[in-house]
Structure formats: C-alpha cells, structure tokens
VOZADREN-377948 format. One record per residue: residue number from 1; residue in one letter; chain; x negated, y negated, z negated of N, C-alpha, C, CB in turn. Coordinates in nm, 4 decimals, decimal comma, padded with zeros to 6 digits. Glycine has a CB too. Layout:
! residues N
+-----+--------+--------+----------+----------+----------+----------+----------+----------+----------+----------+----------+----------+----------+----------+
! num ! residu ! chaine !       nu !       nv !       nw !      cau !      cav !      caw !       cu !       cv !       cw !      cbu !      cbv !      cbw !
+-----+--------+--------+----------+----------+----------+----------+----------+----------+----------+----------+----------+----------+----------+----------+
! NUM !      A !      A !        X !        Y !        Z !        X !        Y !        Z !        X !        Y !        Z !        X !        Y !        Z !
...
+-----+--------+--------+----------+----------+----------+----------+----------+----------+----------+----------+----------+----------+----------+----------+
! end
This chain:
! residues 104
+-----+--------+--------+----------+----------+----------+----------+----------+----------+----------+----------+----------+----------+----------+----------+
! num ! residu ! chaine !       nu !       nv !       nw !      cau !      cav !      caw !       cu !       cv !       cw !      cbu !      cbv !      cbw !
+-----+--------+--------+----------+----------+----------+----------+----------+----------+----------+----------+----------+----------+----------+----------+
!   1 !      X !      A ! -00,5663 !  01,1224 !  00,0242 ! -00,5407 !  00,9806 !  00,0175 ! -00,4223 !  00,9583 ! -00,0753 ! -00,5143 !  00,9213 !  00,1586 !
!   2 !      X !      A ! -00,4178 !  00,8162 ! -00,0951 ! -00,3303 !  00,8410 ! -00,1770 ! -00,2705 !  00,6785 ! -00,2607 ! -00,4027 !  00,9571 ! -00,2698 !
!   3 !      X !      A ! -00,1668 !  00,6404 ! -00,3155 ! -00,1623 !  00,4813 ! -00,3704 ! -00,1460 !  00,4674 ! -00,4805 ! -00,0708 !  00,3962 ! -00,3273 !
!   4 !      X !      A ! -00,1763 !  00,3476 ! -00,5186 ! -00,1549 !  00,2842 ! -00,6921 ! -00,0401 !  00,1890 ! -00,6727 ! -00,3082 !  00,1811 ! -00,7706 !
!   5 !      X !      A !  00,0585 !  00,1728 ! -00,7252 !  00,1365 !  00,1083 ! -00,7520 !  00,1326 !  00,0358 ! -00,8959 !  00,2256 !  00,1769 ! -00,7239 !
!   6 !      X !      A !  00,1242 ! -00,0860 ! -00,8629 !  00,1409 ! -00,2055 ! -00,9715 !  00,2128 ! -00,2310 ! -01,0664 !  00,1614 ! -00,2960 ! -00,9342 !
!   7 !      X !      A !  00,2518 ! -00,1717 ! -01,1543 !  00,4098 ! -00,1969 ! -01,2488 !  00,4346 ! -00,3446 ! -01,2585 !  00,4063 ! -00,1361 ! -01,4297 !
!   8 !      X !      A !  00,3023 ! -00,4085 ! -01,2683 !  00,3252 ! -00,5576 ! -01,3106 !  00,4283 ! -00,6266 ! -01,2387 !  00,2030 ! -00,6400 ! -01,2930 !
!   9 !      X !      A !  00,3424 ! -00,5945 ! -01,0852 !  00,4143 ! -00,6124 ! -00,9867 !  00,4941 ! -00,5983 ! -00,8920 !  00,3941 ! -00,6242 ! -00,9678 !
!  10 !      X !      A !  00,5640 ! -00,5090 ! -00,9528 !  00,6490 ! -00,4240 ! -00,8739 !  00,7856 ! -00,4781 ! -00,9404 !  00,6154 ! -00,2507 ! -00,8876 !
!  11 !      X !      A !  00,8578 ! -00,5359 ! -00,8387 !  00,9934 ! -00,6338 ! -00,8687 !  01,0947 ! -00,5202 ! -00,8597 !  01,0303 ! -00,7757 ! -00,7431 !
!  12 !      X !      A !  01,0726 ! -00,3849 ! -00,8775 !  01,2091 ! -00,2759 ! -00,8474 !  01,3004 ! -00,2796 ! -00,7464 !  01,3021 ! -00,2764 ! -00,9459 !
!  13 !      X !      A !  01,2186 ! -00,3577 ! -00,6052 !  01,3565 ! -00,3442 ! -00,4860 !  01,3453 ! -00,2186 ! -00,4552 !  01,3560 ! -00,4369 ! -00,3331 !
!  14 !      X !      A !  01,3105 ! -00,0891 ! -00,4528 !  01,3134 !  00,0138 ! -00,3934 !  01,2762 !  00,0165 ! -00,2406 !  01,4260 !  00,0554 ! -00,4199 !
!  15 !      X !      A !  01,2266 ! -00,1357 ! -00,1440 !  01,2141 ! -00,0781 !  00,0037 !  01,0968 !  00,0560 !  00,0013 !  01,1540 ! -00,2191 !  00,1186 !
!  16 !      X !      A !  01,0071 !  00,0057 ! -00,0559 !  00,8758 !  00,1341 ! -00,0795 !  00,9451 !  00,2483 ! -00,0564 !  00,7967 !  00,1533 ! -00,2445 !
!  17 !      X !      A !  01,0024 !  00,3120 ! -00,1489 !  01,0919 !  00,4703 ! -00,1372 !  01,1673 !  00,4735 ! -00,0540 !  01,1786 !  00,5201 ! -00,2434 !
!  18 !      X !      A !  01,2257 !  00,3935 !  00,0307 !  01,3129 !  00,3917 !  00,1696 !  01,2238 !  00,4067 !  00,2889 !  01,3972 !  00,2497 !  00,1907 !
!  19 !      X !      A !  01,1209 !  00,3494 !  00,2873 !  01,0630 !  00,3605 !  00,4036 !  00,9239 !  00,4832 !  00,4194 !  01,0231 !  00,2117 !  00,4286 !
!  20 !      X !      A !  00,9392 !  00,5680 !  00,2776 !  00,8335 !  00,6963 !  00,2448 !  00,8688 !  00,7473 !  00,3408 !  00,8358 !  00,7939 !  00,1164 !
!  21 !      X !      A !  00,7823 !  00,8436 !  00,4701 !  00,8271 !  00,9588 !  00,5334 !  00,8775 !  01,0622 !  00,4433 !  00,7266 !  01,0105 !  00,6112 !
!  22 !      X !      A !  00,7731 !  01,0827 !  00,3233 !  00,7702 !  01,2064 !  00,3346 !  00,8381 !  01,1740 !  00,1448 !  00,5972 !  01,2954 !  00,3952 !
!  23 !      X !      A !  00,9252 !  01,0560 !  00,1206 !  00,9920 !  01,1310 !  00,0216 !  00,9607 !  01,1439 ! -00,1550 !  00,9772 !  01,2535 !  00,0796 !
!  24 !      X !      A !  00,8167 !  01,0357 ! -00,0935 !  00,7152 !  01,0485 ! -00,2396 !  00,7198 !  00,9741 ! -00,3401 !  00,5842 !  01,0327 ! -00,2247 !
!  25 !      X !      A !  00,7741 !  00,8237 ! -00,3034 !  00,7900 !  00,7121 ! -00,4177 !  00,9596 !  00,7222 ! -00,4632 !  00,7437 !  00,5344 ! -00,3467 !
!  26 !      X !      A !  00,9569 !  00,7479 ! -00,5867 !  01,0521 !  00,7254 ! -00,6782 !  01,0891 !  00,5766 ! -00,7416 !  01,0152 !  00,8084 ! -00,7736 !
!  27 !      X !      A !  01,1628 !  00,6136 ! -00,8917 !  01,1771 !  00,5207 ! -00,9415 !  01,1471 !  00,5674 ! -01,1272 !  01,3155 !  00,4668 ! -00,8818 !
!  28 !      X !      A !  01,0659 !  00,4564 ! -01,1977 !  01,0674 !  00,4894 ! -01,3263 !  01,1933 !  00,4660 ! -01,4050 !  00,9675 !  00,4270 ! -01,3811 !
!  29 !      X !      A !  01,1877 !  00,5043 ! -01,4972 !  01,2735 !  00,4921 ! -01,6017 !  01,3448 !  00,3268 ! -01,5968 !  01,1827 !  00,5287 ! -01,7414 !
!  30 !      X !      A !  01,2532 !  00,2642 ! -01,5921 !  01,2125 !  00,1386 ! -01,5832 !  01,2814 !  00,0610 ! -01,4618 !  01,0673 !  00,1417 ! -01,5749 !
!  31 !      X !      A !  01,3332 !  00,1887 ! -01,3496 !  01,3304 !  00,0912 ! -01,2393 !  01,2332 !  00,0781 ! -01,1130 !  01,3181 ! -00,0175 ! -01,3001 !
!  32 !      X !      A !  01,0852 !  00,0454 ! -01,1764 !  00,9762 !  00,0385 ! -01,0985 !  00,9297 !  00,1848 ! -01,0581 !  00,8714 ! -00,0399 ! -01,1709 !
!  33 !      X !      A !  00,8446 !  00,1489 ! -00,9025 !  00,8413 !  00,2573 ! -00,7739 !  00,6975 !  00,3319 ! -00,8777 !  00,7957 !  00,1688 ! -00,5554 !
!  34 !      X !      A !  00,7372 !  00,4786 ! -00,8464 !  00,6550 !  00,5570 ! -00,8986 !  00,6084 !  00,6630 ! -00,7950 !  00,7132 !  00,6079 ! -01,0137 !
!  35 !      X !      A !  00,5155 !  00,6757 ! -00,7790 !  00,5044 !  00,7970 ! -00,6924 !  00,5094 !  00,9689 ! -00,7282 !  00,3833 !  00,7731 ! -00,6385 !
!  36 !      X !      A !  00,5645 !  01,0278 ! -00,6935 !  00,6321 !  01,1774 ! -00,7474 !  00,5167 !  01,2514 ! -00,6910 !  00,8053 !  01,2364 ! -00,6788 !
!  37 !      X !      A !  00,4671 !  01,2824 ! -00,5808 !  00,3330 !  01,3563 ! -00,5754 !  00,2587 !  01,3177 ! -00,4331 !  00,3594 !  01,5281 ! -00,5870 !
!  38 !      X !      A !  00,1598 !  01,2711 ! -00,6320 !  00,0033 !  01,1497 ! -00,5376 ! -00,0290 !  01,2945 ! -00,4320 ! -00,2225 !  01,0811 ! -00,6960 !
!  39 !      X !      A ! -00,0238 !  01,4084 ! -00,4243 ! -00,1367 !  01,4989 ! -00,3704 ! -00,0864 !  01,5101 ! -00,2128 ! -00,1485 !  01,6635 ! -00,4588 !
!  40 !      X !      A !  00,0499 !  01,4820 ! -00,2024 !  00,0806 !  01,5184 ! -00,0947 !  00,1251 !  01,3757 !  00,0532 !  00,1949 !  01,6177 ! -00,1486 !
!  41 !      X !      A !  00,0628 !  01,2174 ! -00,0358 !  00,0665 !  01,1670 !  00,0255 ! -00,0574 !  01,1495 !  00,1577 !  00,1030 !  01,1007 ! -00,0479 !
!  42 !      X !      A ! -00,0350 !  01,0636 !  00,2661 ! -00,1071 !  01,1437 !  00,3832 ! -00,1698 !  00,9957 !  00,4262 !  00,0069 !  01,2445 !  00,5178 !
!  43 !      X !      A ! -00,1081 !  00,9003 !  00,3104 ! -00,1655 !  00,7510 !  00,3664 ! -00,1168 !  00,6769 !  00,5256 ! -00,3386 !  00,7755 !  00,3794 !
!  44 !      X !      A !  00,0100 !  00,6954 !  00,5167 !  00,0549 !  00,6458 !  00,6815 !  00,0746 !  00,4157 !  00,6414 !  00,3025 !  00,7714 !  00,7423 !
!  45 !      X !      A !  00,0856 !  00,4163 !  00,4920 !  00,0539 !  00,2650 !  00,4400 !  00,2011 !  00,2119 !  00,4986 ! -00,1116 !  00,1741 !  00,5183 !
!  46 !      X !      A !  00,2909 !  00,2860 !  00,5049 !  00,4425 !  00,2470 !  00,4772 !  00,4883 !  00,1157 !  00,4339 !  00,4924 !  00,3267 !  00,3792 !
!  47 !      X !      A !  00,4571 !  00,2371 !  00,3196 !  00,5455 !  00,1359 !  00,1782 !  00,4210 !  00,0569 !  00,1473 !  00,6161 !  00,2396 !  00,0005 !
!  48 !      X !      A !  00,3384 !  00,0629 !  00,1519 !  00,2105 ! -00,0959 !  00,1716 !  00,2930 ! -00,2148 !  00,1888 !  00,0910 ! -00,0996 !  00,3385 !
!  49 !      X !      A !  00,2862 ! -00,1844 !  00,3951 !  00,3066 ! -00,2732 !  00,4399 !  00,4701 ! -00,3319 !  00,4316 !  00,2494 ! -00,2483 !  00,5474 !
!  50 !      X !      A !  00,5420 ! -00,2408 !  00,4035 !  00,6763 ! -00,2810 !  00,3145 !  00,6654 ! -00,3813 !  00,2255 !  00,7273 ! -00,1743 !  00,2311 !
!  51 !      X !      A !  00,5738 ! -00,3386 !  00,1136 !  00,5767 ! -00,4413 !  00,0214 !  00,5563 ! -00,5268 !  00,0058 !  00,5528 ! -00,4422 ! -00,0362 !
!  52 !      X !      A !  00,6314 ! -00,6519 ! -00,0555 !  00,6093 ! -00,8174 !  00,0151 !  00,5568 ! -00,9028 ! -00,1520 !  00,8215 ! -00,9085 !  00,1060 !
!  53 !      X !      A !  00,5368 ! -00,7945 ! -00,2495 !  00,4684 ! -00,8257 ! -00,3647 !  00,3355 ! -00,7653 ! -00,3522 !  00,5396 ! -00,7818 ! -00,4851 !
!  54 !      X !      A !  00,2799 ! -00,7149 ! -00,2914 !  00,1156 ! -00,6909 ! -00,3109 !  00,1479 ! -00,5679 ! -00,4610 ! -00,0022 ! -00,8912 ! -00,3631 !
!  55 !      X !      A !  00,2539 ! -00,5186 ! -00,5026 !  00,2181 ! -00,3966 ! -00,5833 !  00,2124 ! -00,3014 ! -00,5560 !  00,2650 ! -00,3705 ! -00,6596 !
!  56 !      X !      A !  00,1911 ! -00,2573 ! -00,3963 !  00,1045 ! -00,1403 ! -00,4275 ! -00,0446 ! -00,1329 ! -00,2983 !  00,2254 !  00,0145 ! -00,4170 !
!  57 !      X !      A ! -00,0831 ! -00,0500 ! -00,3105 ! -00,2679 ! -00,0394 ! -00,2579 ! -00,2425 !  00,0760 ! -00,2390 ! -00,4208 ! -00,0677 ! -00,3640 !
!  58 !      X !      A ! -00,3467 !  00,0835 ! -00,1009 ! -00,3561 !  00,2647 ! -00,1101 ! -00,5483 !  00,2346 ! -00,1364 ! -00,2870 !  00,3928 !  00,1034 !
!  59 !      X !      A ! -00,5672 !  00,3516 ! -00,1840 ! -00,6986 !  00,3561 ! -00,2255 ! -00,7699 !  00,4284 ! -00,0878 ! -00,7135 !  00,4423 ! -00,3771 !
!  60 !      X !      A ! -00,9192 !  00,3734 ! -00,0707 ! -00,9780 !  00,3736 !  00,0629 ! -01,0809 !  00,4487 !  00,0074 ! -01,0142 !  00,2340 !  00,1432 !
!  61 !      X !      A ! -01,0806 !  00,5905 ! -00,0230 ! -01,1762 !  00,6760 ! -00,0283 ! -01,3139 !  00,6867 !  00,0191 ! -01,1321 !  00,7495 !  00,0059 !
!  62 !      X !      A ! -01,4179 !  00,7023 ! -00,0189 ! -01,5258 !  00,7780 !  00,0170 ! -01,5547 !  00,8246 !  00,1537 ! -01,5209 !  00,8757 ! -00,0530 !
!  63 !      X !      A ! -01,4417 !  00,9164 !  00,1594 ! -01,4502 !  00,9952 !  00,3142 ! -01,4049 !  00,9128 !  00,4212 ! -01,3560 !  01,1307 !  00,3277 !
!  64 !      X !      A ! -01,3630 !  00,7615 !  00,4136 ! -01,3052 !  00,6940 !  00,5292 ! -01,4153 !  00,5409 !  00,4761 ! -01,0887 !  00,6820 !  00,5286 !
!  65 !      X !      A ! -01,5299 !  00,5698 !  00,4048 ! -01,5780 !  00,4729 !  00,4129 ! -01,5168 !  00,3490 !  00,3228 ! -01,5818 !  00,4625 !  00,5356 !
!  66 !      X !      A ! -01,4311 !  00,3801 !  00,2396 ! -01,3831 !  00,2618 !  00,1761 ! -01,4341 !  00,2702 !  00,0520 ! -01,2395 !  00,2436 !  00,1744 !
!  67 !      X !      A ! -01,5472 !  00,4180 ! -00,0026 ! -01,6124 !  00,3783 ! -00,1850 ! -01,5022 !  00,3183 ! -00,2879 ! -01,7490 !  00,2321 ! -00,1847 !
!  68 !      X !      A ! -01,3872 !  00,3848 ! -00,2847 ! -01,2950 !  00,3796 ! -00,3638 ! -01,2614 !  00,1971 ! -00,3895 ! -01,3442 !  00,4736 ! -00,4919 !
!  69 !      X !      A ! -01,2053 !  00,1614 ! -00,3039 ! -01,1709 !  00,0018 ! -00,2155 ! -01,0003 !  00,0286 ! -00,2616 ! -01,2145 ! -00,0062 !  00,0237 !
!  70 !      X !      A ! -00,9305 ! -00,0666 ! -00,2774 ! -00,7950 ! -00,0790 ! -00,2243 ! -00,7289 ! -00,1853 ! -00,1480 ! -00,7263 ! -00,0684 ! -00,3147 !
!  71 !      X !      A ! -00,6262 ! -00,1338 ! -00,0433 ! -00,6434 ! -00,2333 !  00,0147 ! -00,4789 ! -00,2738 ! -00,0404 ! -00,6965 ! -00,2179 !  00,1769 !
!  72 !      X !      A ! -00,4079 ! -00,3953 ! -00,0051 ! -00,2772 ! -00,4040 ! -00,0031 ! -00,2344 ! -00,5179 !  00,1262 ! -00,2315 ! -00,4454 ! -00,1563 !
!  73 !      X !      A ! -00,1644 ! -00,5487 !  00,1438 ! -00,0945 ! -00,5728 !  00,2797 ! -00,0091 ! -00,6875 !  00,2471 ! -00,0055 ! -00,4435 !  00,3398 !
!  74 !      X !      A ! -00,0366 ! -00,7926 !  00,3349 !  00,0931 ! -00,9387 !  00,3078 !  00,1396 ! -00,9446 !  00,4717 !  00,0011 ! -01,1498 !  00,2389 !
!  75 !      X !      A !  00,2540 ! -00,9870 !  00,5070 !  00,3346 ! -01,0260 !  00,6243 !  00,3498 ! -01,1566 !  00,6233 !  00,4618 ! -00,9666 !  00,6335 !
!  76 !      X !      A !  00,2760 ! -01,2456 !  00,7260 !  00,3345 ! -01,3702 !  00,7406 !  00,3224 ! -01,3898 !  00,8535 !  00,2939 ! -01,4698 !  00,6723 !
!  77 !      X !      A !  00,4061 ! -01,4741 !  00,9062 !  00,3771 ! -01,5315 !  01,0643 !  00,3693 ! -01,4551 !  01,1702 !  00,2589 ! -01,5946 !  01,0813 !
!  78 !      X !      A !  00,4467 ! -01,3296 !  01,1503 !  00,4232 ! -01,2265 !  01,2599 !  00,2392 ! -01,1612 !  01,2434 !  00,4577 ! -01,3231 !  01,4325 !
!  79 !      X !      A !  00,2329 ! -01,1792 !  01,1036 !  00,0769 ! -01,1134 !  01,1548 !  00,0523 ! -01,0535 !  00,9848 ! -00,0815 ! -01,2704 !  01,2308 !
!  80 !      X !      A ! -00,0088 ! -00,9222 !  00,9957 ! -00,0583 ! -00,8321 !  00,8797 ! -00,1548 ! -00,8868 !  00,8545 ! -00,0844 ! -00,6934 !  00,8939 !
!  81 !      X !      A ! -00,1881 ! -00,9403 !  00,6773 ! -00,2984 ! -00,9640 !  00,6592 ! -00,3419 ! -00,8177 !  00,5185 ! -00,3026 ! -01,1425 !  00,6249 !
!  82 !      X !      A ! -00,4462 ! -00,7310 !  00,5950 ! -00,4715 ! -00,6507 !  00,4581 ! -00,6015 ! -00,6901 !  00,4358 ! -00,4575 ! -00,4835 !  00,4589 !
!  83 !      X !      A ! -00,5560 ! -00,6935 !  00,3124 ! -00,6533 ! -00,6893 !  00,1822 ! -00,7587 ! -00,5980 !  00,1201 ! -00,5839 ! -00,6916 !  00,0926 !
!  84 !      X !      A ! -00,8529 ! -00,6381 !  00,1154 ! -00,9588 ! -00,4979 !  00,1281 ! -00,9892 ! -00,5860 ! -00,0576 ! -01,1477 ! -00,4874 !  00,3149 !
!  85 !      X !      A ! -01,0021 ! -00,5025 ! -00,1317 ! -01,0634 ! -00,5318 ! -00,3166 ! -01,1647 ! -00,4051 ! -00,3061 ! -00,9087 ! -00,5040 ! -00,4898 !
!  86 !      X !      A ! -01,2583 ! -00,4392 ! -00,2969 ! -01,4013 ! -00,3563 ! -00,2982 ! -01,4306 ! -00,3233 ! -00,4562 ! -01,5427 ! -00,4584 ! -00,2269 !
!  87 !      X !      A ! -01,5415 ! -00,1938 ! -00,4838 ! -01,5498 ! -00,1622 ! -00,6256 ! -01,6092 ! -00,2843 ! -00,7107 ! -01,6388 ! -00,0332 ! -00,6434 !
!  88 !      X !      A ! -01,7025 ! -00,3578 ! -00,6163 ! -01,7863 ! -00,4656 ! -00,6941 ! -01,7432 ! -00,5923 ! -00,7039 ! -01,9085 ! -00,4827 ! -00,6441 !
!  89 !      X !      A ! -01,5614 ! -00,6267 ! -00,6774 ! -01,5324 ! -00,7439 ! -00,7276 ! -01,4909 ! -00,8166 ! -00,5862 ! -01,6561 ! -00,8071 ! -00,8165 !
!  90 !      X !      A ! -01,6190 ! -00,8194 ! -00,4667 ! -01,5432 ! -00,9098 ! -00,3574 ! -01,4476 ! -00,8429 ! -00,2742 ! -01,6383 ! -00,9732 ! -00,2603 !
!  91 !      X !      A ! -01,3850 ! -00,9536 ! -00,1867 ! -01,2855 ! -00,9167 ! -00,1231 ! -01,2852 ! -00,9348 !  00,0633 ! -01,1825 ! -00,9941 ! -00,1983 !
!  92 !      X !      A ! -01,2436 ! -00,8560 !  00,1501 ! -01,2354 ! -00,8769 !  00,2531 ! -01,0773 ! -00,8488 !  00,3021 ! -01,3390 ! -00,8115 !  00,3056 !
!  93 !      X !      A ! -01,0352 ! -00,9333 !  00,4302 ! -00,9471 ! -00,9431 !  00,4898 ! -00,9058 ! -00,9372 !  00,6562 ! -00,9310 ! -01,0229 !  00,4391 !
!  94 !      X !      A ! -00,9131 ! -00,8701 !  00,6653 ! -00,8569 ! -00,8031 !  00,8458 ! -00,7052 ! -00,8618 !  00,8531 ! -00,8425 ! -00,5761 !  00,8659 !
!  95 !      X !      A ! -00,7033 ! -00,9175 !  00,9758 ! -00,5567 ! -01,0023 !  01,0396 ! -00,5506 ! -00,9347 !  01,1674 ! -00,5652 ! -01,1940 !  01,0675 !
!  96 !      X !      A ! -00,4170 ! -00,8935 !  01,1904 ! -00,3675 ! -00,8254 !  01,2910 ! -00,1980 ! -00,8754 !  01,3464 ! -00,3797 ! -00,6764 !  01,2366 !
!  97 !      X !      A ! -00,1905 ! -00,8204 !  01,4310 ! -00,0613 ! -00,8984 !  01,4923 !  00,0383 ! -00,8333 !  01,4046 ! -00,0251 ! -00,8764 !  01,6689 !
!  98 !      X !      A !  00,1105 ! -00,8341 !  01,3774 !  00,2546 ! -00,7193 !  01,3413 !  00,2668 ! -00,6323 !  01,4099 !  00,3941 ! -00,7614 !  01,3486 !
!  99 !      X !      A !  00,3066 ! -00,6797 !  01,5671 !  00,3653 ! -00,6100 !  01,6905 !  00,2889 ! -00,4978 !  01,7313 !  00,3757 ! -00,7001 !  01,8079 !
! 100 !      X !      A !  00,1692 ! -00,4837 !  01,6739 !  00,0541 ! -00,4306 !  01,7129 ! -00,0046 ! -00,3483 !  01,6395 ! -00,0209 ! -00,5077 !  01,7377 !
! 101 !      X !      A !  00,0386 ! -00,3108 !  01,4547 !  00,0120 ! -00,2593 !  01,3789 !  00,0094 ! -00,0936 !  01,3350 !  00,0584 ! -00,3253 !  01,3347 !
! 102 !      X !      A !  00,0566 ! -00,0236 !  01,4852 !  00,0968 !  00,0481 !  01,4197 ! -00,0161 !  00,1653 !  01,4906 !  00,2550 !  00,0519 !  01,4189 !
! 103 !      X !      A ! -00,1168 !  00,0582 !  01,5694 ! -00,2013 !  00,1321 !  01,6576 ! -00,3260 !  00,1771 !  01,5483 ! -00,2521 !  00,0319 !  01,7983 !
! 104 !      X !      A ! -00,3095 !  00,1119 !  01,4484 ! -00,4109 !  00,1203 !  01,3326 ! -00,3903 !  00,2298 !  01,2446 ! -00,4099 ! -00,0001 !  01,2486 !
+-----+--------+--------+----------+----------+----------+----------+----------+----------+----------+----------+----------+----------+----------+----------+
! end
C-alpha cells in the first residue's frame, strides 16, 4: 500500500510527517511532503486524515478491492468524510463519526 501526495496541493505544513508512525513522509527541496519509502508504507491513512488540503490519497489497490481508487479524507463537523476517485472518473463518499474512526 502506499500514497500520492499532491505537490499542487500540498501547502508545506509538515503535520503529514509528524503524525507518520513509521517515519516515511519528508520534505522536498521545495518544502512540500515527500514520501522517503513508498515500499515500506503499511497504509494506517495518518497523514490522510491529517491533511486538511486533500493533498494526499492513499491508493486502494487491487488486493483490497479498490482497482487502483484513491481515496483522500476531509474533517468537518466532527465527522470524516473520505473520498473514494475511482479509475473511471466517478466518485464515492463514506461519512463516519471522527470519534469512531479509528475502528476502520
């Protein structure tokens, strides 16, 4: 598993790399969050749901049923809304509590 990070959109606060377990998102040259090694991320959607710009996605593989999907993650109102971007263009959206997110 593993994420894409957005340069576009990626405003350079660094929470993403603060809240990595394991240590993986950096910073470019640039500033903007880079990930140091895609191979060893494990997809726990951290720094996803950290991010309050939608720049980064973790990609929803094959083997979990997502046919190479990404999803990304917004916080409002006490409630996770992720974002499912499918290969063929549409989009789906799952709403969950916050308080409750971590059972997922």
């Amino acid at each position: 598993m593993s994420i894409f990070i957005d340069k576009e959109k990626c405003k350079k606060c660094g929470k993403c790399a603060a809240v990595c377990p394991g240590s993986l998102i950096g910073k470019n040259p640039d500033g903007t969050a880079c990930m140091r090694y895609p191979k060893d991320c494990w997809g726990c959607s951290s720094c996803i749901k950290e991010c309050k710009f939608g720049a980064i996605a973790l990609y929803l593989g094959a083997d979990i049923g997502g046919m190479g999907s990404k999803m990304t993650v917004n916080a409002e109102d006490g409630k996770l809304y992720w974002n499912i971007e499918k290969r063929d263009g549409t989009t789906e959206q799952v709403v969950i509590n916050q308080k409750e997110s971590n059972k997922y």
